[in-house]
SETIVO-532585 format. One record per residue: y, z, x of N, C-alpha, C, O, CB in turn; residue in one letter. Coordinates in steps of 0.1 Angstrom, whole numbers, padded with zeros to 4 digits, always signed. Glycine has a CB too. Example, Ala and Ser with C-alpha at 12.3 -4.5 7.8 and 13.67 -1.06 7.14 Angstrom:
BEGIN
-0057+0078+0132-0045+0078+0123-0033+0078+0132-0033+0085+0142-0045+0090+0113A/-0022+0071+0128-0011+0071+0137+0000+0079+0129+0011+0080+0134-0006+0057+0141S/
This chain:
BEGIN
+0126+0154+0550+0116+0150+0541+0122+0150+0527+0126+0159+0520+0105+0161+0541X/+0121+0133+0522+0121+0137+0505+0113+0145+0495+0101+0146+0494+0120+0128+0499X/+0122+0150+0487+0113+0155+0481+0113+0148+0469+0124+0146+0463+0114+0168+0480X/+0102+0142+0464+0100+0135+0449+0089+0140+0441+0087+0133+0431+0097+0119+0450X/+0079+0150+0443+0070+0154+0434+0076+0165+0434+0086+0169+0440+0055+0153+0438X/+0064+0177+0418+0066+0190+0421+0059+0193+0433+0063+0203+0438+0063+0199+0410X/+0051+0189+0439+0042+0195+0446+0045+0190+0459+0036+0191+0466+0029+0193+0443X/+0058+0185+0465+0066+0184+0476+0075+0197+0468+0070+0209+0470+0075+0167+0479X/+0083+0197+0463+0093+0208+0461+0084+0223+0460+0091+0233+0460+0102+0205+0444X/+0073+0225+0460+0063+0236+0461+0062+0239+0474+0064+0250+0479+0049+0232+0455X/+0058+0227+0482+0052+0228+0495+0066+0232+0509+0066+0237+0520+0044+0211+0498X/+0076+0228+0501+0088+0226+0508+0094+0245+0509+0099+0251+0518+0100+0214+0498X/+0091+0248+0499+0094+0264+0494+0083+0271+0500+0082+0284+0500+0093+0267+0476X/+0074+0265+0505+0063+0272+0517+0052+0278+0509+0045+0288+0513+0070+0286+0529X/+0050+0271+0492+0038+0275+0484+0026+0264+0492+0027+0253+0497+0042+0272+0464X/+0012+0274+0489-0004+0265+0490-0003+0257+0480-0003+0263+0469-0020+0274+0489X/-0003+0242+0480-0006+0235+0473-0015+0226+0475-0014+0220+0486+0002+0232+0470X/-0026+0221+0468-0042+0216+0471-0037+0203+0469-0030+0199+0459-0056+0221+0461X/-0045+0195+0482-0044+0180+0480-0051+0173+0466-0063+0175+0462-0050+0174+0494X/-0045+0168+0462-0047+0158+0448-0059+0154+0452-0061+0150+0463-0035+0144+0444X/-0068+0154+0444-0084+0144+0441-0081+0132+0445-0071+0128+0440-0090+0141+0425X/-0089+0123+0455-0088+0110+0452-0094+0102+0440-0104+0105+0433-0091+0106+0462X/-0086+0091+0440-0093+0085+0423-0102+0081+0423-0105+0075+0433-0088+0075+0416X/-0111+0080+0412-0127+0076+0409-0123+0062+0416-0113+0056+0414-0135+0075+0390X/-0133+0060+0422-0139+0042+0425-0142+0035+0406-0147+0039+0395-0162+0042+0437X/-0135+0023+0413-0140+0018+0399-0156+0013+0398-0164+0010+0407-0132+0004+0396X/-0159+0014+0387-0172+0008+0387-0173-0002+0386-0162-0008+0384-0180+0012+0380X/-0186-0012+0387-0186-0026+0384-0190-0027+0374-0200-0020+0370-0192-0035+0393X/-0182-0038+0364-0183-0039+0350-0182-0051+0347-0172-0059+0349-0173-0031+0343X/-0195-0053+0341-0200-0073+0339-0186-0078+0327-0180-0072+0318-0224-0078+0327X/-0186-0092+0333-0174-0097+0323-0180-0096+0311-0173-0088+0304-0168-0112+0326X/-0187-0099+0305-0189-0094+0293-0185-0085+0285-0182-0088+0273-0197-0092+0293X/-0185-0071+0289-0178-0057+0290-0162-0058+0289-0153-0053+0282-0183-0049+0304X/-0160-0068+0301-0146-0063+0300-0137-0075+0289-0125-0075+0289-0139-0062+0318X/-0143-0082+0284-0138-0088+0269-0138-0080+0256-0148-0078+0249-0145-0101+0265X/-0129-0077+0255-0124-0067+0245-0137-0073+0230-0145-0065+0224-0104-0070+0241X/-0135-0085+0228-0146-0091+0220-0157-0090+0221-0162-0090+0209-0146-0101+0221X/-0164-0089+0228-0177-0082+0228-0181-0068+0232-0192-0063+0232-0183-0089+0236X/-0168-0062+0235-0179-0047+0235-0182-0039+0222-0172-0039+0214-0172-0035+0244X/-0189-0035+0220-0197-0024+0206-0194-0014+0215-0195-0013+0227-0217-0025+0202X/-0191-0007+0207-0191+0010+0202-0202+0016+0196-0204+0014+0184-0179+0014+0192X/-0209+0021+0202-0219+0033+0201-0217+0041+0193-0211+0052+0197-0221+0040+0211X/-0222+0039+0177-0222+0049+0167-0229+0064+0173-0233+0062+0184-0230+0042+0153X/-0231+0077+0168-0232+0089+0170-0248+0085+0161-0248+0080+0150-0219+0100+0165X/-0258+0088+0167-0273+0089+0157-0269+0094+0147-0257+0097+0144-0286+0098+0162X/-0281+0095+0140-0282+0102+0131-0287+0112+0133-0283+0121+0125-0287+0098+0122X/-0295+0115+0140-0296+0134+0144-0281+0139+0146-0277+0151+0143-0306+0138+0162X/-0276+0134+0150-0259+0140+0158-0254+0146+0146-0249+0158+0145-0246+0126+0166X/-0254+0136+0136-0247+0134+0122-0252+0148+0118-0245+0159+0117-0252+0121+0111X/-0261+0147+0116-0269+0157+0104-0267+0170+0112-0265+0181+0106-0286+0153+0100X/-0269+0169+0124-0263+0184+0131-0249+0186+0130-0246+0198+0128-0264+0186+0148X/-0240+0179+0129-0226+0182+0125-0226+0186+0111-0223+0197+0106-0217+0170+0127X/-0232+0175+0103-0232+0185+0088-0234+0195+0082-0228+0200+0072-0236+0184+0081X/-0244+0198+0088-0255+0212+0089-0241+0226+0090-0238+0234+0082-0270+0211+0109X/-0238+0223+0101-0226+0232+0110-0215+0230+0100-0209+0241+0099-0221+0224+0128X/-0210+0221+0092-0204+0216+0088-0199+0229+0078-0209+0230+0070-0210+0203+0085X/-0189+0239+0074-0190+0249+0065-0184+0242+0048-0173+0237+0045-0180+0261+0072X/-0196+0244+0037-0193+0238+0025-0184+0246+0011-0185+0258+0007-0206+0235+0022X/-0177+0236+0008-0166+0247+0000-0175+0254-0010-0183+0249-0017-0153+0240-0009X/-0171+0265-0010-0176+0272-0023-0169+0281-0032-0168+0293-0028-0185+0277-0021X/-0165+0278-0044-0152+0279-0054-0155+0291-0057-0145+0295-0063-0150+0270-0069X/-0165+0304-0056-0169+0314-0058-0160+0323-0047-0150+0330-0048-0185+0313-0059X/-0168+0321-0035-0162+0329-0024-0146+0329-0025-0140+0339-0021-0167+0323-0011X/-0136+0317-0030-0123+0314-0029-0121+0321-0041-0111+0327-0038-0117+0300-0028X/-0124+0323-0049-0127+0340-0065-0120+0323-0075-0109+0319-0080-0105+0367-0065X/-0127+0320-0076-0123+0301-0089-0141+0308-0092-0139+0304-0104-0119+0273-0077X/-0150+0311-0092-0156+0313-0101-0174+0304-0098-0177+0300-0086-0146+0308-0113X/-0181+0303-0107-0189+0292-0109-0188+0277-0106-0181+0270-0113-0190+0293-0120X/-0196+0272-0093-0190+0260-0091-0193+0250-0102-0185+0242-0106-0193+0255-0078X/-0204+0250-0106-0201+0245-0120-0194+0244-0132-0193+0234-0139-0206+0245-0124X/-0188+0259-0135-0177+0263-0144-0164+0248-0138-0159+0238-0142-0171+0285-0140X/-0165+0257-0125-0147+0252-0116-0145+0239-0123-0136+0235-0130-0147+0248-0095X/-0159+0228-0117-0162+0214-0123-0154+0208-0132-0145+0200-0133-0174+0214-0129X/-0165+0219-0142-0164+0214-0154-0147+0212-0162-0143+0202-0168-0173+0224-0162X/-0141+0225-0159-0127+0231-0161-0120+0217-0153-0112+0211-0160-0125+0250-0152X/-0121+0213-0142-0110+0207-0135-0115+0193-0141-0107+0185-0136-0109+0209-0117X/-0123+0187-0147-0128+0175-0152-0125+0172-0165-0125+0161-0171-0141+0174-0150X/-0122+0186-0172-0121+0187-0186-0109+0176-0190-0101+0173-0181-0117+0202-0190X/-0108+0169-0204-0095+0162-0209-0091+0170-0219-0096+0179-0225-0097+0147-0215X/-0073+0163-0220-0072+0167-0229-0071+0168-0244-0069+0176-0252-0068+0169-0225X/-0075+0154-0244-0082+0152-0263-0070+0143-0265-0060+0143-0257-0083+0170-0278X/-0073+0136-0277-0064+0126-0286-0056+0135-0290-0045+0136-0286-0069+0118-0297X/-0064+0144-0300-0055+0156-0311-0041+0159-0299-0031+0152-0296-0067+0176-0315X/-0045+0170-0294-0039+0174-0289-0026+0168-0279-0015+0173-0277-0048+0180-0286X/-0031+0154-0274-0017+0150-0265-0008+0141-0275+0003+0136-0273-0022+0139-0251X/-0019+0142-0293-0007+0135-0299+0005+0141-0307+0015+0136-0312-0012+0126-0308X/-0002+0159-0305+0009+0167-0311+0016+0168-0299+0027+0172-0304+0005+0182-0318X/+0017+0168-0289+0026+0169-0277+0037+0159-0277+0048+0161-0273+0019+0167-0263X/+0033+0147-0282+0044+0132-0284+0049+0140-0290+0059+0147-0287+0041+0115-0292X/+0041+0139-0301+0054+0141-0318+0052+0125-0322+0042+0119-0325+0078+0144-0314X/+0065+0123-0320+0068+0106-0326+0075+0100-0313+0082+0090-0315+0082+0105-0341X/+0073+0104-0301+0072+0093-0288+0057+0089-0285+0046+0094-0284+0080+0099-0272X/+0070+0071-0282+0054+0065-0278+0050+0067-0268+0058+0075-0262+0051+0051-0278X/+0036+0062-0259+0032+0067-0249+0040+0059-0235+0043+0063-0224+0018+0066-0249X/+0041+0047-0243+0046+0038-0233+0061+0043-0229+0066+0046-0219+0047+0023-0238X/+0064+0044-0238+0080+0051-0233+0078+0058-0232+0067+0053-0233+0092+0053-0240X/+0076+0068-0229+0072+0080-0220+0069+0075-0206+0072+0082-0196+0058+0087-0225X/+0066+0067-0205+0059+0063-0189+0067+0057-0189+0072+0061-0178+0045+0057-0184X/+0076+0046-0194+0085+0040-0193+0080+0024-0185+0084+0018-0175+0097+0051-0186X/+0070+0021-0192+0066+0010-0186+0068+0000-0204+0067+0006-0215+0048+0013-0177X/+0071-0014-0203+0067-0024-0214+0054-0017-0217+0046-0009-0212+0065-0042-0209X/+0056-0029-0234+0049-0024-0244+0034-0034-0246+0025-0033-0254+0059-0024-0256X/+0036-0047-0229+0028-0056-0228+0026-0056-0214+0023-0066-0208+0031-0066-0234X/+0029-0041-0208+0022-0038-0196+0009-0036-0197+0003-0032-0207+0027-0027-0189X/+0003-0043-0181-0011-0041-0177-0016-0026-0174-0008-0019-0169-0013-0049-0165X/-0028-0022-0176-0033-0011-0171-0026-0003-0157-0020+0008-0155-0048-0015-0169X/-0027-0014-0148-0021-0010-0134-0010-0007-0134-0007+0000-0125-0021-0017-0125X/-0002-0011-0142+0018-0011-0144+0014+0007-0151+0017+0018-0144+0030-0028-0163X/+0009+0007-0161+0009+0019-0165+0002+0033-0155+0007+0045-0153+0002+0016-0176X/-0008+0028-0151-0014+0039-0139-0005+0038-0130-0008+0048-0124-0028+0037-0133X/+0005+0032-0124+0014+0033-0116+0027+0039-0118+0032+0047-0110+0015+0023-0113X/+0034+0035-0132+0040+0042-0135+0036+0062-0140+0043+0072-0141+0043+0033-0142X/+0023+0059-0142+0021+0075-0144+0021+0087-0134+0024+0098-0137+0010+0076-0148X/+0015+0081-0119+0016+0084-0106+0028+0090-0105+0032+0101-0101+0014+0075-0097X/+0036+0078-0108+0050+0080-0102+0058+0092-0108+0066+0100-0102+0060+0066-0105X/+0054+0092-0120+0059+0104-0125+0054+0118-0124+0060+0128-0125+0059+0102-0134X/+0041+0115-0123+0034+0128-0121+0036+0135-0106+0034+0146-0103+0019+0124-0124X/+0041+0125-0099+0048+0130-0085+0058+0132-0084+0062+0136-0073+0048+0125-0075X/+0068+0132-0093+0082+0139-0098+0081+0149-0104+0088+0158-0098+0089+0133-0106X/+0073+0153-0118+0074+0165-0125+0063+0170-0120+0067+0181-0121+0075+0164-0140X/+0052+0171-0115+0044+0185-0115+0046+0194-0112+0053+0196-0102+0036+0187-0110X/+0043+0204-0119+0047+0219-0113+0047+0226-0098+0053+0235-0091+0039+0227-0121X/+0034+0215-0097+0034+0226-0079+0043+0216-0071+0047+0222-0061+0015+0230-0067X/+0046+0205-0073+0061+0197-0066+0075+0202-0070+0086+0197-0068+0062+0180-0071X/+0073+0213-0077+0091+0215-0080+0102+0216-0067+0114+0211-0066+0092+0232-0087X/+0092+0225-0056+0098+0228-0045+0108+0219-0034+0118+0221-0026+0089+0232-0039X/+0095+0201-0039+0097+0192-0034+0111+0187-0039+0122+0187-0035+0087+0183-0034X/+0105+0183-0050+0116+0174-0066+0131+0180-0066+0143+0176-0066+0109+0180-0088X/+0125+0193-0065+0141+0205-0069+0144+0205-0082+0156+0208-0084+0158+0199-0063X/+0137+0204-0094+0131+0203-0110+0135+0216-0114+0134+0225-0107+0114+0200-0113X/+0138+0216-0125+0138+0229-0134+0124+0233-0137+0116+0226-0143+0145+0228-0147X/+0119+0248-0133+0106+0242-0140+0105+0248-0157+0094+0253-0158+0091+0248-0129X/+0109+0249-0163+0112+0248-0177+0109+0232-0181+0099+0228-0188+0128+0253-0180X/+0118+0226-0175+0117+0208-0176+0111+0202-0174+0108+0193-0181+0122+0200-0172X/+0104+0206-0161+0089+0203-0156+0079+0206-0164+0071+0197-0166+0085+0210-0146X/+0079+0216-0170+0065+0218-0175+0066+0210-0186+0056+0204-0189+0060+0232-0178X/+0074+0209-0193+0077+0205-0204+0073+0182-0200+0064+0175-0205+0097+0212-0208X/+0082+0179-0193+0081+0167-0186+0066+0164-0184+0060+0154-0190+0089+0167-0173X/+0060+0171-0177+0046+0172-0169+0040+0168-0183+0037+0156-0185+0039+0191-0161X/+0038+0178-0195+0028+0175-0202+0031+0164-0214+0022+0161-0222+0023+0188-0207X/+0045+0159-0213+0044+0147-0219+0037+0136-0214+0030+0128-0221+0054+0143-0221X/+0039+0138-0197+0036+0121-0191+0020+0123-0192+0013+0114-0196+0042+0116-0171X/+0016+0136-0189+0006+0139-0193-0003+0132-0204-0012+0124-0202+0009+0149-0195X/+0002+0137-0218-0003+0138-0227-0001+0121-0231-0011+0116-0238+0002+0150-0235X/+0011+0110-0227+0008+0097-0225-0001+0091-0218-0010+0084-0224+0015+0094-0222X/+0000+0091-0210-0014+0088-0199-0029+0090-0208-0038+0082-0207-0013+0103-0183X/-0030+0099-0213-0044+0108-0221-0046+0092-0230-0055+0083-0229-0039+0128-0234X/-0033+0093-0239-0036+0083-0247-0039+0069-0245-0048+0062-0251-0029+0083-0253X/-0031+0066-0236-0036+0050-0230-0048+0054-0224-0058+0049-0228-0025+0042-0218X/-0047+0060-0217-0067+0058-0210-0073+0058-0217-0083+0050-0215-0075+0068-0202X/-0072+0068-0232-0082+0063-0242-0082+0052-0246-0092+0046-0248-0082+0068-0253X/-0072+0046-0248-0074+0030-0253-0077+0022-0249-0081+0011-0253-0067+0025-0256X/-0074+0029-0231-0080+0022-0222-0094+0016-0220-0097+0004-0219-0077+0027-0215X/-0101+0024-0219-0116+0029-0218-0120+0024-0236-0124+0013-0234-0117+0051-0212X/-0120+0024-0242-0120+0019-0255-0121+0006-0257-0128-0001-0265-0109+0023-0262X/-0112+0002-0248-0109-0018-0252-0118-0021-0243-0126-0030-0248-0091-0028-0247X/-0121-0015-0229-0130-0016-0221-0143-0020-0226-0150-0030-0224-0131-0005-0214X/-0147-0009-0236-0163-0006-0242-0164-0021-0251-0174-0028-0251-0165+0012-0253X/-0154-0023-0257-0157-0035-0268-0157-0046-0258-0167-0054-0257-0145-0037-0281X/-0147-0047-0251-0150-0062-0243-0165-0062-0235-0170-0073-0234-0138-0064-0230X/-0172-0049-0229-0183-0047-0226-0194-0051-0239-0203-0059-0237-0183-0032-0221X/-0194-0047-0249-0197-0052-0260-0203-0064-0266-0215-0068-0268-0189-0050-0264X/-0190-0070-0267-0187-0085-0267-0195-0097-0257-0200-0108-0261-0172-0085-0262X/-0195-0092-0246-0202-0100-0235-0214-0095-0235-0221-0103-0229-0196-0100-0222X/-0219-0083-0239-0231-0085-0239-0236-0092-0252-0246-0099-0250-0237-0073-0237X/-0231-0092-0266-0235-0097-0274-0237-0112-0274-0246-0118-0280-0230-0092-0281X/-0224-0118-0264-0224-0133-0262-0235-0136-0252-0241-0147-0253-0210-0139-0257X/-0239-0125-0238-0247-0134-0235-0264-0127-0237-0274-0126-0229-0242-0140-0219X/-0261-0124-0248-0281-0125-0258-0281-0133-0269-0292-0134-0276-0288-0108-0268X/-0270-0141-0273-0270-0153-0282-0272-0167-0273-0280-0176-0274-0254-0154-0291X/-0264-0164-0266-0265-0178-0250-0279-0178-0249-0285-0188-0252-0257-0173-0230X/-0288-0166-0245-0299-0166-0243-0311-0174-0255-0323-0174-0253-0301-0151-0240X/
């Protein structure tokens, strides 16, 4: 007798081993079904949903000792002001700091800020291998660049918002 399963090498060693299940019958399944193109998937109701959410356990910044979930909010949403990220420059620009042109687009800049901010942050040191002296220091320049272009950002935004509304109540 060959042996090619475990359950020949079981049986051969004179262990009870239970004959295998035979396999489900297939069912009959209209061609329709079996074109990948037409079958739908059966979303979960909306009772299902709302019982999962229900069950669902919701964070709360109090129990984790962070406080008032509206304090937490407020604190993690907070900016950090013009003043303040322009005494952090000194006399570097923002762009050089991020190290993007001085006729880069918004996205060149939010990209370059990413990029950095995933090099110097402090809780990536472990990753980076950074001084964190350098880091922190690094962190709150790209930081405090970033601050300033978004203001300008959001700024040039509001006037071009501005602008177009004023052009189209004269059109009108």
């Amino acid at each position: 007798m060959a042996i090619t399963t475990v359950a020949d090498l079981l049986k051969s060693l004179g262990a009870d081993v239970p004959e295998p299940a035979a396999p489900p019958k297939p069912s009959v399944v209209s061609k329709a079904a079996q074109d990948p193109k037409t079958v739908k998937i059966k979303s979960k109701s909306a009772s299902k949903w709302a019982t999962m959410l229900a069950n669902y356990p919701k964070y709360d910044p109090a129990v984790e000792g962070y406080g008032n979930a509206d304090e937490w909010r407020g604190v993690f949403h907070a900016r950090m002001g013009w003043e303040k990220a322009m005494k952090i420059l000194g006399t570097a620009l923002p762009r050089t700091v991020l190290g993007v042109a001085d006729n880069a687009d918004w996205l060149a800049i939010k990209s370059a800020y990413r990029g950095l901010s995933m090099d110097w942050h402090p809780d990536r040191l472990k990753t980076t291998g950074k001084d964190p002296v350098q880091a922190a220091e690094m962190w709150e320049k790209v930081s405090a660049a970033y601050e300033i272009l978004e203001t300008e950002h959001e700024r040039d935004e509001e006037q071009k918002a501005k602008r177009l509304k004023k052009q189209k109540r004269l059109a009108e």
